[in-house]
Backbone as ProteinMPNN parsed JSONL, in Angstrom:
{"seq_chain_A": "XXXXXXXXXXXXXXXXXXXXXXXXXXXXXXXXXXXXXXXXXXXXXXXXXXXXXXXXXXXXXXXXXXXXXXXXXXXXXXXXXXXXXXXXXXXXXXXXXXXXXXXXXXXXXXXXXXXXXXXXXXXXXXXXXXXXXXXXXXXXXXXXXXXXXXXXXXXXXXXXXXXXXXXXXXXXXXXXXXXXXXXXXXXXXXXXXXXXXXXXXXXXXXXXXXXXXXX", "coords_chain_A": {"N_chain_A": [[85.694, 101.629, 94.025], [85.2, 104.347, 91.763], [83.497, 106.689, 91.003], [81.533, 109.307, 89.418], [79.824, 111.915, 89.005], [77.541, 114.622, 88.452], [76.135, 117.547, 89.123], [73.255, 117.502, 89.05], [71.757, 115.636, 90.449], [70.036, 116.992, 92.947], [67.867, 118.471, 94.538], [65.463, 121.499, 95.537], [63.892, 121.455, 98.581], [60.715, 122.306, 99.954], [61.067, 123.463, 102.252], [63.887, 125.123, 102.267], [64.229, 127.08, 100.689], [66.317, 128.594, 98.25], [68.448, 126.295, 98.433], [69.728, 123.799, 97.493], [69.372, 120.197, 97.976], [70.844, 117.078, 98.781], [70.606, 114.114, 96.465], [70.232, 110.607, 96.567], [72.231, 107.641, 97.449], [74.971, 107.818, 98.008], [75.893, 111.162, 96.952], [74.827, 112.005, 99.204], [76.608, 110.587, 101.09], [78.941, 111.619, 100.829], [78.777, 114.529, 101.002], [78.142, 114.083, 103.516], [80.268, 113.613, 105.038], [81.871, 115.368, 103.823], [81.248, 117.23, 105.789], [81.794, 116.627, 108.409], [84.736, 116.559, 108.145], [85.261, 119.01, 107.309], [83.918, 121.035, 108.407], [83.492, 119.529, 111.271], [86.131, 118.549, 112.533], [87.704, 120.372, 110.998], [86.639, 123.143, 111.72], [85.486, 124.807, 109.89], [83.849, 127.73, 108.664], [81.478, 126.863, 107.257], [78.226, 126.931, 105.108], [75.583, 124.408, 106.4], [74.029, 122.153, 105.887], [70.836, 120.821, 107.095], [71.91, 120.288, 109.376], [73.454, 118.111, 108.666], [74.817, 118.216, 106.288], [77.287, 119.4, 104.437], [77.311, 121.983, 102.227], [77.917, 124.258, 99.657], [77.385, 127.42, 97.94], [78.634, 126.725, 95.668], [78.117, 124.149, 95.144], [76.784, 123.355, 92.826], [74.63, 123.574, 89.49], [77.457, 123.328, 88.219], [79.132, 121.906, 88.572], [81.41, 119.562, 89.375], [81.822, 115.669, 90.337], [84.133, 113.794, 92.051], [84.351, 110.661, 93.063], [85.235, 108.438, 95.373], [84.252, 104.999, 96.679], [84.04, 102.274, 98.57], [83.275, 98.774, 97.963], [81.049, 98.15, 98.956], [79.359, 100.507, 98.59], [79.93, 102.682, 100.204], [81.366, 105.742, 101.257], [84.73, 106.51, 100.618], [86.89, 108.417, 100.075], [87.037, 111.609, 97.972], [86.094, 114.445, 96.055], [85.679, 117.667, 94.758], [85.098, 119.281, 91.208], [85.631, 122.385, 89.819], [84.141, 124.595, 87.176], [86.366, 126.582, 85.77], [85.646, 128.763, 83.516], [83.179, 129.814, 84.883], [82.498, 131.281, 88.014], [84.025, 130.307, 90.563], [86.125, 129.338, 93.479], [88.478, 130.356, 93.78], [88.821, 132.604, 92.218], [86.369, 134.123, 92.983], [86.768, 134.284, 95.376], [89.388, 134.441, 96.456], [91.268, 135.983, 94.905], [93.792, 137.595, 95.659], [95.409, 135.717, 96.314], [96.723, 134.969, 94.013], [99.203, 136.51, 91.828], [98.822, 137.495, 89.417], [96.031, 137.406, 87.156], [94.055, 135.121, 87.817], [93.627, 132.019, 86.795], [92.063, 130.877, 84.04], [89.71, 129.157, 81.996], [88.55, 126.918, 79.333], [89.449, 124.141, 79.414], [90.52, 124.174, 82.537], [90.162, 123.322, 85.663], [88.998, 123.512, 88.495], [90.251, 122.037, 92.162], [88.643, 121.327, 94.309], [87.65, 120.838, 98.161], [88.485, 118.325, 98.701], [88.163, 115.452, 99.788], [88.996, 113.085, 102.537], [87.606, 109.931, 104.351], [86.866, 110.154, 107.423], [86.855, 107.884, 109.059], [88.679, 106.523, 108.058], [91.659, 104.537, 108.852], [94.965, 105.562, 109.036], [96.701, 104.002, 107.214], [94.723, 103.697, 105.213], [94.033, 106.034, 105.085], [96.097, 106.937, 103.159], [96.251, 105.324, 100.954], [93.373, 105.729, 99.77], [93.981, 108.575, 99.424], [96.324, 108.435, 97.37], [94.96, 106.936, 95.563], [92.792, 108.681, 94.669], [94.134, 111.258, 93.711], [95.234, 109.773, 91.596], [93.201, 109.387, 89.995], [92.031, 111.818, 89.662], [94.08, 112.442, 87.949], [93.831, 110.605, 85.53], [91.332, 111.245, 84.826], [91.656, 114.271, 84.043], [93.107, 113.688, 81.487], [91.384, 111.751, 80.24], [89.377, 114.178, 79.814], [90.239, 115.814, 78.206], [91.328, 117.801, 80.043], [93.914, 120.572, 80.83], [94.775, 122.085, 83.083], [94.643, 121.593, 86.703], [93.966, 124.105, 88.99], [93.907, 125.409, 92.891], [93.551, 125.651, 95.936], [95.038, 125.906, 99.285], [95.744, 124.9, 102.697], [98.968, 125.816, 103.832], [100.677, 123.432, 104.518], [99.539, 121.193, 103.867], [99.464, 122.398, 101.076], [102.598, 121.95, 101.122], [102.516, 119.062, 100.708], [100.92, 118.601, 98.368], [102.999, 119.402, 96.372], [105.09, 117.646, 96.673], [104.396, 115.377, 95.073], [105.208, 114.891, 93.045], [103.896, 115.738, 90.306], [103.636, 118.32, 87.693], [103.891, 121.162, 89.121], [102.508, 124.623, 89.61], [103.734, 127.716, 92.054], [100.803, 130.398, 92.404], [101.138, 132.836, 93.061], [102.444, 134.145, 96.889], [101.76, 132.937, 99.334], [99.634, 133.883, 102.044], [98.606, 134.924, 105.008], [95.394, 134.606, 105.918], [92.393, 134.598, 107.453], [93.439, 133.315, 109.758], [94.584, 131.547, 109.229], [97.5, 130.227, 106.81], [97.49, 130.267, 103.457], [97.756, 129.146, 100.379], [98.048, 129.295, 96.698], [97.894, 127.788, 93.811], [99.031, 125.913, 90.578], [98.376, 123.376, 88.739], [99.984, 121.158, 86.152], [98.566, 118.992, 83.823], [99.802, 116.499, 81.843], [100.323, 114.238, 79.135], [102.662, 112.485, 80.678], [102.345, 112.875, 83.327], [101.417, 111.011, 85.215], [103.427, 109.2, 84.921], [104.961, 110.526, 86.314], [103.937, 111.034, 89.051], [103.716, 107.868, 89.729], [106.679, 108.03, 90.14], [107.382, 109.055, 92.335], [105.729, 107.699, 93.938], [102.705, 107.593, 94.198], [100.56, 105.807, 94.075], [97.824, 104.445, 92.451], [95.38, 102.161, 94.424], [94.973, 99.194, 93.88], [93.58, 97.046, 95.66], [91.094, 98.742, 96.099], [89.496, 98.73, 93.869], [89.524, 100.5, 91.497], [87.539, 101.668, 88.991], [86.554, 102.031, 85.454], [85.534, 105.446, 84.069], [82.562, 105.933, 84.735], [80.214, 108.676, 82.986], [77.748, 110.695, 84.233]], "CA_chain_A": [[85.018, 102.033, 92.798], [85.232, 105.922, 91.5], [81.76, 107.521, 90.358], [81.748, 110.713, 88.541], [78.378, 112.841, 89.386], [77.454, 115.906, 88.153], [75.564, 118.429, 90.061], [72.216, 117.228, 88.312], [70.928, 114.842, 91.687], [69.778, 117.745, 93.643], [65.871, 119.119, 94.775], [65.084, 122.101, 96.526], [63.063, 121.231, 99.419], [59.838, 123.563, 100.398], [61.599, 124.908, 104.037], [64.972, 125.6, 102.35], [64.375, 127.866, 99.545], [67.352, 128.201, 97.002], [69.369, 126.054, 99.34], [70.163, 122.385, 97.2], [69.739, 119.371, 98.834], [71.62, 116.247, 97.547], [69.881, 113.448, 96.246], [71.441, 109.727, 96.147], [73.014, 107.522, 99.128], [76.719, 108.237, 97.659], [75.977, 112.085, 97.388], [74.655, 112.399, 100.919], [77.76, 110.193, 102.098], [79.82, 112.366, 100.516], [78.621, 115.794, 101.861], [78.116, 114.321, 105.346], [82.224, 113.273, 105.359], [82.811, 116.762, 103.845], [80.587, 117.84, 107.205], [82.617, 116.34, 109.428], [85.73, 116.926, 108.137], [85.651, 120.504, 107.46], [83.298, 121.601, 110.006], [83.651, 119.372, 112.749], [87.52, 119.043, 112.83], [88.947, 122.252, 110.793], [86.034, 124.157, 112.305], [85.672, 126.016, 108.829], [82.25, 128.222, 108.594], [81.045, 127.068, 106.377], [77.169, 126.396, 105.242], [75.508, 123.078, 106.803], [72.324, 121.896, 105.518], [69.501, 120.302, 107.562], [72.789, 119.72, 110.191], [74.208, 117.06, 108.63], [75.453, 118.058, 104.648], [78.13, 120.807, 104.038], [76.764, 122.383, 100.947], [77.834, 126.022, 99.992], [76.818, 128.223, 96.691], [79.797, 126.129, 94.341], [77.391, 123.111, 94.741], [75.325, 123.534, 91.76], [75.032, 122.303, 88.149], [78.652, 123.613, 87.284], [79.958, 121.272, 89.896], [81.317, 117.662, 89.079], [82.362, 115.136, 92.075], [84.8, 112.123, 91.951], [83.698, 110.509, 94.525], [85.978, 106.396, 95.811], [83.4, 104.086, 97.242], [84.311, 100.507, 98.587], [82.473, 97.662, 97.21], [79.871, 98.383, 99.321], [78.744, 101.867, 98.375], [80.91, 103.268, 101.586], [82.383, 106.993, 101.016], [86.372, 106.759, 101.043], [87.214, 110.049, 99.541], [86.043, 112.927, 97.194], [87.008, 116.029, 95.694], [84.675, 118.752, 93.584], [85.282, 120.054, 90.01], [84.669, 123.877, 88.947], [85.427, 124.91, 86.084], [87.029, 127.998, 86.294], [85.04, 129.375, 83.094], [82.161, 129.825, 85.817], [82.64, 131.666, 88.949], [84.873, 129.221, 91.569], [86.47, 130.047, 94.539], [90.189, 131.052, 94.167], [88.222, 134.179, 91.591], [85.595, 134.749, 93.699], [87.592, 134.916, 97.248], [91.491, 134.438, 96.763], [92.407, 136.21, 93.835], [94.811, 138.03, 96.433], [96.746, 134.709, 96.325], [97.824, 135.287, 92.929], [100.131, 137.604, 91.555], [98.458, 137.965, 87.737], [94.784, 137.199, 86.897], [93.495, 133.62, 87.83], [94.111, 130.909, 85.317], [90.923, 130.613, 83.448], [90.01, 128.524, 80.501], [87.48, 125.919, 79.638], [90.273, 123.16, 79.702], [91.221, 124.486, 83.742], [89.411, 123.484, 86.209], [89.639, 123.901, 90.298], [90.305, 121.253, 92.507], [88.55, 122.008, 96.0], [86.963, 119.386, 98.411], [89.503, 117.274, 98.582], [87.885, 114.391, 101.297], [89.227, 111.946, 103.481], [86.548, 109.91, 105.249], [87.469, 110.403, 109.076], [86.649, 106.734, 109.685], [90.131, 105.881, 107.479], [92.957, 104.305, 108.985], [96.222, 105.714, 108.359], [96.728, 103.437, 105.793], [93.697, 103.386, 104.056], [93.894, 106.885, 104.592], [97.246, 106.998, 102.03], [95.623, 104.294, 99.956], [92.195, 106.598, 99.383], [94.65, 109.821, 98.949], [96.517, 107.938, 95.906], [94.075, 106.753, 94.589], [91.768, 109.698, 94.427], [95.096, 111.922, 93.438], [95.574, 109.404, 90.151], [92.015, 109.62, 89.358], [92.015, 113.313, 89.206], [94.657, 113.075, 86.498], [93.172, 109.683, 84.527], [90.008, 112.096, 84.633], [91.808, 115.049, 83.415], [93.642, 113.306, 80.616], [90.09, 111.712, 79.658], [88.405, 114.794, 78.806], [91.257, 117.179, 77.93], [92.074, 119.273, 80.776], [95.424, 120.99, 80.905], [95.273, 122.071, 84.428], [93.919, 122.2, 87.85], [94.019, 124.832, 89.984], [93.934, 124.975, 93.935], [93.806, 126.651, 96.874], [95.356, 125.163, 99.947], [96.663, 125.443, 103.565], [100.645, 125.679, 103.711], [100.695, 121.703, 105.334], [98.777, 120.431, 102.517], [100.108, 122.436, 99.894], [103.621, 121.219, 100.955], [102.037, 117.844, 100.615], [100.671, 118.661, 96.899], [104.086, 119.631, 95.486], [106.105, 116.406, 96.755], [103.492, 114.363, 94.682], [105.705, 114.906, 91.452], [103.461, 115.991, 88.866], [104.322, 119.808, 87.58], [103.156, 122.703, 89.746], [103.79, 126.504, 90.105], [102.664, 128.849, 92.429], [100.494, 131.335, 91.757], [101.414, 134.059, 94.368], [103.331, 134.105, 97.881], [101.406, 131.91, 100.454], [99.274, 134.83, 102.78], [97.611, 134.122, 105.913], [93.87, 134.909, 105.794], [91.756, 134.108, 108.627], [93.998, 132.546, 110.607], [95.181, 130.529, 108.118], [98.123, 130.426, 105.799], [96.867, 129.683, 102.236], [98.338, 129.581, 98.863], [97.1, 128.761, 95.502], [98.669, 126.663, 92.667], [98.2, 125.973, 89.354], [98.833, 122.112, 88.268], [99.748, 120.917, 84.658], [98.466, 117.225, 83.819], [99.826, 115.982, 80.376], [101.025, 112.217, 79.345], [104.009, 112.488, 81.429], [101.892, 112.99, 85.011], [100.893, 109.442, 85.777], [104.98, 108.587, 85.34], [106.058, 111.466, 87.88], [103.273, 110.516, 90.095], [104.537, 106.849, 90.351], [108.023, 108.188, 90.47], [107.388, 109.685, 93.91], [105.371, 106.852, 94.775], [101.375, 107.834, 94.038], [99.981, 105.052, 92.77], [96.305, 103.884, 92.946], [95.35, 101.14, 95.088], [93.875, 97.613, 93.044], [92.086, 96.631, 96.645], [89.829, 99.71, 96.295], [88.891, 98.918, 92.709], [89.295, 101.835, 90.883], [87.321, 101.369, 87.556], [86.649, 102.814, 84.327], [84.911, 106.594, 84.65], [81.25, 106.573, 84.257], [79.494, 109.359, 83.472], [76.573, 110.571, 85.238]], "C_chain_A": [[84.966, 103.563, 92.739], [83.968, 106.057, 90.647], [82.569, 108.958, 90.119], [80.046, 111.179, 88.997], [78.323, 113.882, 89.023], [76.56, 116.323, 89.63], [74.136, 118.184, 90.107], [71.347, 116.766, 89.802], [70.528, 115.623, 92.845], [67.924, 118.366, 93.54], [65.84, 119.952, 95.769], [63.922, 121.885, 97.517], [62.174, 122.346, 99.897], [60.355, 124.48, 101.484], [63.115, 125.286, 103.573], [65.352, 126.197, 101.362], [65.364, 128.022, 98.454], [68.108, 126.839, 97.343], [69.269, 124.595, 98.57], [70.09, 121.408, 98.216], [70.124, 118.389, 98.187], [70.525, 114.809, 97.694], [70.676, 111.898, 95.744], [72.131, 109.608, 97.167], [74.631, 108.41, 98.973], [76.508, 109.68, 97.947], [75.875, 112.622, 98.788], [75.789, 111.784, 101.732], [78.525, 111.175, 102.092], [79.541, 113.97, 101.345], [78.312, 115.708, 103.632], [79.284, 114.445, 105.727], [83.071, 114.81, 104.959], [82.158, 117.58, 105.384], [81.518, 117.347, 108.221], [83.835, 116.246, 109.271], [85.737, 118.301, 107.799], [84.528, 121.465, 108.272], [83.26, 121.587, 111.476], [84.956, 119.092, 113.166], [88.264, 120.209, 112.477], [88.339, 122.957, 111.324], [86.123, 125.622, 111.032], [83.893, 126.501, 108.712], [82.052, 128.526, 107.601], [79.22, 126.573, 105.908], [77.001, 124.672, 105.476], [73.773, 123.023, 106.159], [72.097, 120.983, 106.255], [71.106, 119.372, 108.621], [73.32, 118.537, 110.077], [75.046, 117.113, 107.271], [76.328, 119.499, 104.843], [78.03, 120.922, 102.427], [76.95, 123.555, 100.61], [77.295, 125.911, 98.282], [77.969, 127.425, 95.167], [79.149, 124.629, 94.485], [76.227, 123.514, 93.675], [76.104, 123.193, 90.47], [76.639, 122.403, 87.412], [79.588, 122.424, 87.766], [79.964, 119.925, 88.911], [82.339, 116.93, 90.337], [82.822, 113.991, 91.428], [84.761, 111.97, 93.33], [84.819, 108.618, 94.629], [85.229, 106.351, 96.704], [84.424, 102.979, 97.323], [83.185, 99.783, 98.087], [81.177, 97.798, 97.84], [78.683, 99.788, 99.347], [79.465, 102.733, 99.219], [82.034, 104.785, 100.243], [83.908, 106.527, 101.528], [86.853, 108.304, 100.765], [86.538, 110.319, 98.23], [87.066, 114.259, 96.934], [85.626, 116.199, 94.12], [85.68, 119.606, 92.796], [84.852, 121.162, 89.574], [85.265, 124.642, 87.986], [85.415, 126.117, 85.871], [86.52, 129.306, 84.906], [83.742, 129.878, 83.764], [82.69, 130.587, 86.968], [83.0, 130.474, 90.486], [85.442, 129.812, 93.01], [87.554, 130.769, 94.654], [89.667, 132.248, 93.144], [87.265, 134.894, 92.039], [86.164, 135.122, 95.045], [88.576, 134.902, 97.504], [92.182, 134.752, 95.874], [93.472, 137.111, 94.566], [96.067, 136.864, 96.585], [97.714, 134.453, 94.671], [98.297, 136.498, 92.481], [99.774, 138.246, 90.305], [97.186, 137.368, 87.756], [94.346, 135.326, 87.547], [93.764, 133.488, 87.343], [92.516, 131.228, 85.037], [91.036, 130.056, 82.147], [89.196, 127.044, 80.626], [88.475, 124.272, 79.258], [91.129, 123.266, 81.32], [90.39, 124.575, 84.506], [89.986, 123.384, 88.27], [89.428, 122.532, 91.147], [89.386, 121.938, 94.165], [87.516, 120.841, 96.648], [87.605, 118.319, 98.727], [89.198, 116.435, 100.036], [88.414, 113.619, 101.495], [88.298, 111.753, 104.255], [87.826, 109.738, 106.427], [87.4, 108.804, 109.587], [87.673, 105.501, 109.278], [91.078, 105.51, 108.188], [93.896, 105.078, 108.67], [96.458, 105.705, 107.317], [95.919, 103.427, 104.949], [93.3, 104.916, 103.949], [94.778, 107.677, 103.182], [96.641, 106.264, 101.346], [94.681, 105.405, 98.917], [92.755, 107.525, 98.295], [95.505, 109.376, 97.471], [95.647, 107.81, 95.404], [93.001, 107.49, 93.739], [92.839, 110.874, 93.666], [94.892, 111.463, 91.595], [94.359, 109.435, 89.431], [91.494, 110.69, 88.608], [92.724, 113.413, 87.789], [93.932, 112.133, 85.463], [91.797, 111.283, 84.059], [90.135, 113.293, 83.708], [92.428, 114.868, 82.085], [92.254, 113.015, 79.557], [89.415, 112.957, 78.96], [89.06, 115.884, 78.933], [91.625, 117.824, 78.33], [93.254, 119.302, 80.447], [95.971, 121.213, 82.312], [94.115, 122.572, 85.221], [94.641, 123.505, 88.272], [93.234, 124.626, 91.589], [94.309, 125.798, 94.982], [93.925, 125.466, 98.324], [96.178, 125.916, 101.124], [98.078, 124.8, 103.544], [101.141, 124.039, 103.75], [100.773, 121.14, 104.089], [99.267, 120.649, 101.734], [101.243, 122.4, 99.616], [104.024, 119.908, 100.356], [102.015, 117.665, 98.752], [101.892, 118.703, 96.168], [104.967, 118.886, 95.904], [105.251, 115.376, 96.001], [104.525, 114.267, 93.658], [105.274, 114.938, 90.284], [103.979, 117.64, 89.186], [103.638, 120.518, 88.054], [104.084, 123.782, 90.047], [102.752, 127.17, 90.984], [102.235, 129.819, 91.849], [100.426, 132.738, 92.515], [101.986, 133.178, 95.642], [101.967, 133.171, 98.435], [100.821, 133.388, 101.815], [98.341, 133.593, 103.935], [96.092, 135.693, 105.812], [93.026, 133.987, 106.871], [92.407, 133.551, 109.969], [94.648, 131.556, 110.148], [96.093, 130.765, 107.045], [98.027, 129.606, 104.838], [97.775, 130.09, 101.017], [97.996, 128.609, 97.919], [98.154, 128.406, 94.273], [98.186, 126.05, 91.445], [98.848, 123.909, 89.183], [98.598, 121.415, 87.132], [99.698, 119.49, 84.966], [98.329, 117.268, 82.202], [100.228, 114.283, 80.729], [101.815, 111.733, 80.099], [103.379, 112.212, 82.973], [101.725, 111.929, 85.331], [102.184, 109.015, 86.335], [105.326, 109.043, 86.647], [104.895, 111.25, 88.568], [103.632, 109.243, 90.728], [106.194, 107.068, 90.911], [108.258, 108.232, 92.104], [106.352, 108.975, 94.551], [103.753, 107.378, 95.146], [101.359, 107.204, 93.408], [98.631, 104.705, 93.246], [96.395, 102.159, 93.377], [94.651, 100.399, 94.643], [93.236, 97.037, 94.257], [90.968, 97.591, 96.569], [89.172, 99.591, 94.853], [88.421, 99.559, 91.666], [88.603, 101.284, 89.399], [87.255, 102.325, 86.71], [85.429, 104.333, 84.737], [83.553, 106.727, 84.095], [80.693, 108.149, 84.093], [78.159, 109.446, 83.533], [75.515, 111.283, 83.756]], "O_chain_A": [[84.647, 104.088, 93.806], [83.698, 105.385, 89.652], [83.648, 109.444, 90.459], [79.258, 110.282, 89.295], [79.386, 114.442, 89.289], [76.392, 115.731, 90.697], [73.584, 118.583, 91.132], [70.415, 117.459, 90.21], [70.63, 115.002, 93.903], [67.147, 118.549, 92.604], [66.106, 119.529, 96.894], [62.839, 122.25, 97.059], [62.75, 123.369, 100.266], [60.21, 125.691, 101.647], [63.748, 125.813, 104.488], [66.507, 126.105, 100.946], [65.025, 127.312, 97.507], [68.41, 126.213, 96.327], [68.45, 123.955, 99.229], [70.65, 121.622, 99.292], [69.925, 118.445, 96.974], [69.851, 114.515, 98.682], [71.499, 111.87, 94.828], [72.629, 110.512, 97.837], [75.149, 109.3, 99.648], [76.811, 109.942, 99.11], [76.607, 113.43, 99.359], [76.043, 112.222, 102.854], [78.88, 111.706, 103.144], [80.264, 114.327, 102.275], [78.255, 116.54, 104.538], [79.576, 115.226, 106.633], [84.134, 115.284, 105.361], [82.79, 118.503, 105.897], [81.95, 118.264, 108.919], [84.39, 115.795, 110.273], [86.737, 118.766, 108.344], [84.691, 122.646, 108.578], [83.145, 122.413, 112.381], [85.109, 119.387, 114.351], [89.078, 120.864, 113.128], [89.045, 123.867, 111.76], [86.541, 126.776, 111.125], [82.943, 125.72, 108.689], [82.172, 129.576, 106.97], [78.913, 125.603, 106.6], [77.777, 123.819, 105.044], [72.789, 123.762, 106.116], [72.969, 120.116, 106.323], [71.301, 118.158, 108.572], [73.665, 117.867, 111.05], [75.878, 116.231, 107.056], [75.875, 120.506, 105.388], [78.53, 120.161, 101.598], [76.165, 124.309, 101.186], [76.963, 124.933, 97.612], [77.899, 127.697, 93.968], [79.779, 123.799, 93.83], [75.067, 123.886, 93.851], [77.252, 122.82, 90.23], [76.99, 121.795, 86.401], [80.681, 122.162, 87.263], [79.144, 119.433, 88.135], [83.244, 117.435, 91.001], [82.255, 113.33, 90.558], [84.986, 112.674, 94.314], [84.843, 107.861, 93.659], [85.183, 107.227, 97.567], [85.34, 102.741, 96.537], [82.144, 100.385, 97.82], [80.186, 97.53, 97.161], [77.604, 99.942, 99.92], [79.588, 103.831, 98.678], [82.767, 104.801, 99.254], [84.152, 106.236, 102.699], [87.105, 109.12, 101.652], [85.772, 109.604, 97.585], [88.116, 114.755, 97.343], [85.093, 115.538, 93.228], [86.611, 120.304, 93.199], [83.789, 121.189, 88.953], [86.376, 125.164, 87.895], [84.352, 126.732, 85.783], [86.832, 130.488, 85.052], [83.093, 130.523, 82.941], [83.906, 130.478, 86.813], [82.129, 130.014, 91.225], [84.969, 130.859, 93.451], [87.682, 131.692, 95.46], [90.418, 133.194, 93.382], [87.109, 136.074, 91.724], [85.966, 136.183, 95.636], [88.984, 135.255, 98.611], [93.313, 134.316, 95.657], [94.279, 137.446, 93.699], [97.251, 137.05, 96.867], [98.817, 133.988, 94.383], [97.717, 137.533, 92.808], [100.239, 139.347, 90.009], [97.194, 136.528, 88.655], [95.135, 134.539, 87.025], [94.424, 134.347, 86.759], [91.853, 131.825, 85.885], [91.946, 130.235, 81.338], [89.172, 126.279, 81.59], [87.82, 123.341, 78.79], [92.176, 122.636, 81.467], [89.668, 125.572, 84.488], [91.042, 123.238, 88.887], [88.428, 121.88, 90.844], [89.712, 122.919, 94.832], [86.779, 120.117, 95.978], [86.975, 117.315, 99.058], [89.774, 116.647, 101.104], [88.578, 112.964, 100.465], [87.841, 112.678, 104.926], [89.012, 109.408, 106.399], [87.995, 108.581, 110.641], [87.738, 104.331, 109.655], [91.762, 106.527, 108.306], [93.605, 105.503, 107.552], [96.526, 106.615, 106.491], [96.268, 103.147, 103.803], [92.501, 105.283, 103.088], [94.374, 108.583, 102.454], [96.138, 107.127, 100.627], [94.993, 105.813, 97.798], [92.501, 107.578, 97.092], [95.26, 110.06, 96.478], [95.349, 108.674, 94.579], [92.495, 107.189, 92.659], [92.186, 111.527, 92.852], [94.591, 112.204, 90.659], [94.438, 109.514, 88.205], [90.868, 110.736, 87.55], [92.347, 114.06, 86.813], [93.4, 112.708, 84.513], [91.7, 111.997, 83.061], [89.302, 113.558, 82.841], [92.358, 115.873, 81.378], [91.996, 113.633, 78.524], [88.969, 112.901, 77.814], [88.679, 116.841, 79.606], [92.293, 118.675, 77.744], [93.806, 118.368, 79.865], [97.052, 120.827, 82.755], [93.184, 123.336, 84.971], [95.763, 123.831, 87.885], [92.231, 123.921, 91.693], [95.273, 126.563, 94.939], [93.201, 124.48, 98.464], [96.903, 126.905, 101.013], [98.331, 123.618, 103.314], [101.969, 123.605, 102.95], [101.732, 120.732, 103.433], [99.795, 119.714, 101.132], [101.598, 122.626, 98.46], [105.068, 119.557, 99.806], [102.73, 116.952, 98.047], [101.893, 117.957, 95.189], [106.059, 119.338, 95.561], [105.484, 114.251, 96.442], [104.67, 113.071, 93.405], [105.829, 114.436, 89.307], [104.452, 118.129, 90.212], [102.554, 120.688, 87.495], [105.247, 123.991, 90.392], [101.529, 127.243, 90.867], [102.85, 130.321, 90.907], [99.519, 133.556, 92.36], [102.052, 131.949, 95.635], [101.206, 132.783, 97.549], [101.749, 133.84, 102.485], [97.837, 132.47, 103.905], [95.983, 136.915, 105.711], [93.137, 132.765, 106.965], [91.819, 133.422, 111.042], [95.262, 130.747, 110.844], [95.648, 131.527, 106.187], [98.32, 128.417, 104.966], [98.35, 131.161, 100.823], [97.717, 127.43, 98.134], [99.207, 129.02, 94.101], [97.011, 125.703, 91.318], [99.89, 123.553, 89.735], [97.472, 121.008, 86.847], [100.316, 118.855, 85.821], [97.435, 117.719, 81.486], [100.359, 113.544, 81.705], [101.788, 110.518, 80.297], [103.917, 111.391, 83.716], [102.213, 111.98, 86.46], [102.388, 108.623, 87.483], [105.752, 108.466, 87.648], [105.616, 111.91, 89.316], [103.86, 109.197, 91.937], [106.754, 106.452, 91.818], [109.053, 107.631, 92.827], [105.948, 109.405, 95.631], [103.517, 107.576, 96.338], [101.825, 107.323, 92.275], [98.39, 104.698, 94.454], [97.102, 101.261, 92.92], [93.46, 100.648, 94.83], [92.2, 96.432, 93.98], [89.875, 97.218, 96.994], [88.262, 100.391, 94.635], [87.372, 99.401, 91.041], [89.248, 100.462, 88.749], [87.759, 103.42, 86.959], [84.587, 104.196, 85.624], [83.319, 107.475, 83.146], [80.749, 108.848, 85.106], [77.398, 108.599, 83.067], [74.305, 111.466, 83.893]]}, "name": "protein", "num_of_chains": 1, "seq": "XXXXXXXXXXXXXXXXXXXXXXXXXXXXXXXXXXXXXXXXXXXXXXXXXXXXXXXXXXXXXXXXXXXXXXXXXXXXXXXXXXXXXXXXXXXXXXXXXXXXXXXXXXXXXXXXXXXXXXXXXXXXXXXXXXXXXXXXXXXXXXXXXXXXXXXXXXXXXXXXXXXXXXXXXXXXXXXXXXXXXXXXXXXXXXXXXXXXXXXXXXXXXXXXXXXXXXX"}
């Protein structure tokens, strides 16, 4: 099942002053699986709340989350929406990865977040990754985007551009931190769903993808 969430289910708690906490089993699955995948395997420093949620300053009301549950409420994967009329990350900390201004535009929004729960199979980790891939575009077709944007290490963003929907880079590929990153712009019109099956992204009917509530 795919949920849609805004940023809305959040309460600052008295001992953690500006600092969001998430509200809702699904949200808290979701930011624990982004905790343990990008803290406790990439080892990225990044904020942790109350040692169990990875929560930084791009969680707040601009934010929107597609979140795949199994039938039982269970986090499969995730990925956060910012829309790039707002302050995001590839304009706030990687406009060095492009070559001409950011994209911006209240039909262009940023892909970042992109989860795999750690407790996936293989297979059900490819399953998730389609399925959460074709969602992104159903989603963006739904309410008019034109394009994501994306910031990504080299691996991954080899990964992104064998999917077969249309992408361009948006600058060379730099290493930063220790890490070689590069950022990408990705058009989703009527056509993307086709070249996604073409190359063999399709969403998985055991995970039950349904129609897109919103929150």
């Amino acid at each position: 099942m795919l949920h849609i969430h805004d940023a809305s289910q959040f309460m600052v708690g008295p001992d953690e002053g500006d600092q969001p906490s998430p509200e809702g089993p699904l949200l808290r699955a979701m930011f624990a699986a982004r905790k343990s995948v990008f803290v406790d395997l990439l080892k990225w420093d990044v904020p942790v709340l109350a040692g169990r949620y990875e929560v930084d300053q791009f969680d707040n009301p601009n934010a929107l989350y597609l979140i795949l549950a199994d039938r039982d409420g269970a986090h499969l994967a995730s990925a956060r929406l910012l829309p790039t009329m707002h302050p995001h990350i590839l304009d706030s900390f990687y406009t060095c990865l492009c070559e001409q201004t950011p994209p911006q535009g209240p039909d262009i929004f940023e892909i970042t977040r992109f989860c795999l729960d750690r407790r996936l199979r293989a297979s059900e980790r490819r399953q998730a990754r389609d399925s959460l891939i074709c969602a992104l575009v159903d989603h963006a077709l739904a309410q008019d985007m034109r394009d994501y944007v994306a910031i990504a290490e080299l691996n991954w963003l080899s990964q992104i551009l064998a999917f077969g929907w249309e992408c361009r880079p948006l600058g060379l590929p730099q290493l930063i931190d220790g890490r070689m990153l590069g950022a990408i712009s990705i058009h989703i019109d009527a056509t993307t769903s086709d070249r996604l099956a073409a190359a063999g992204i399709r969403p998985c009917r055991s995970l039950c993808i349904a129609a897109l509530p919103s929150v």
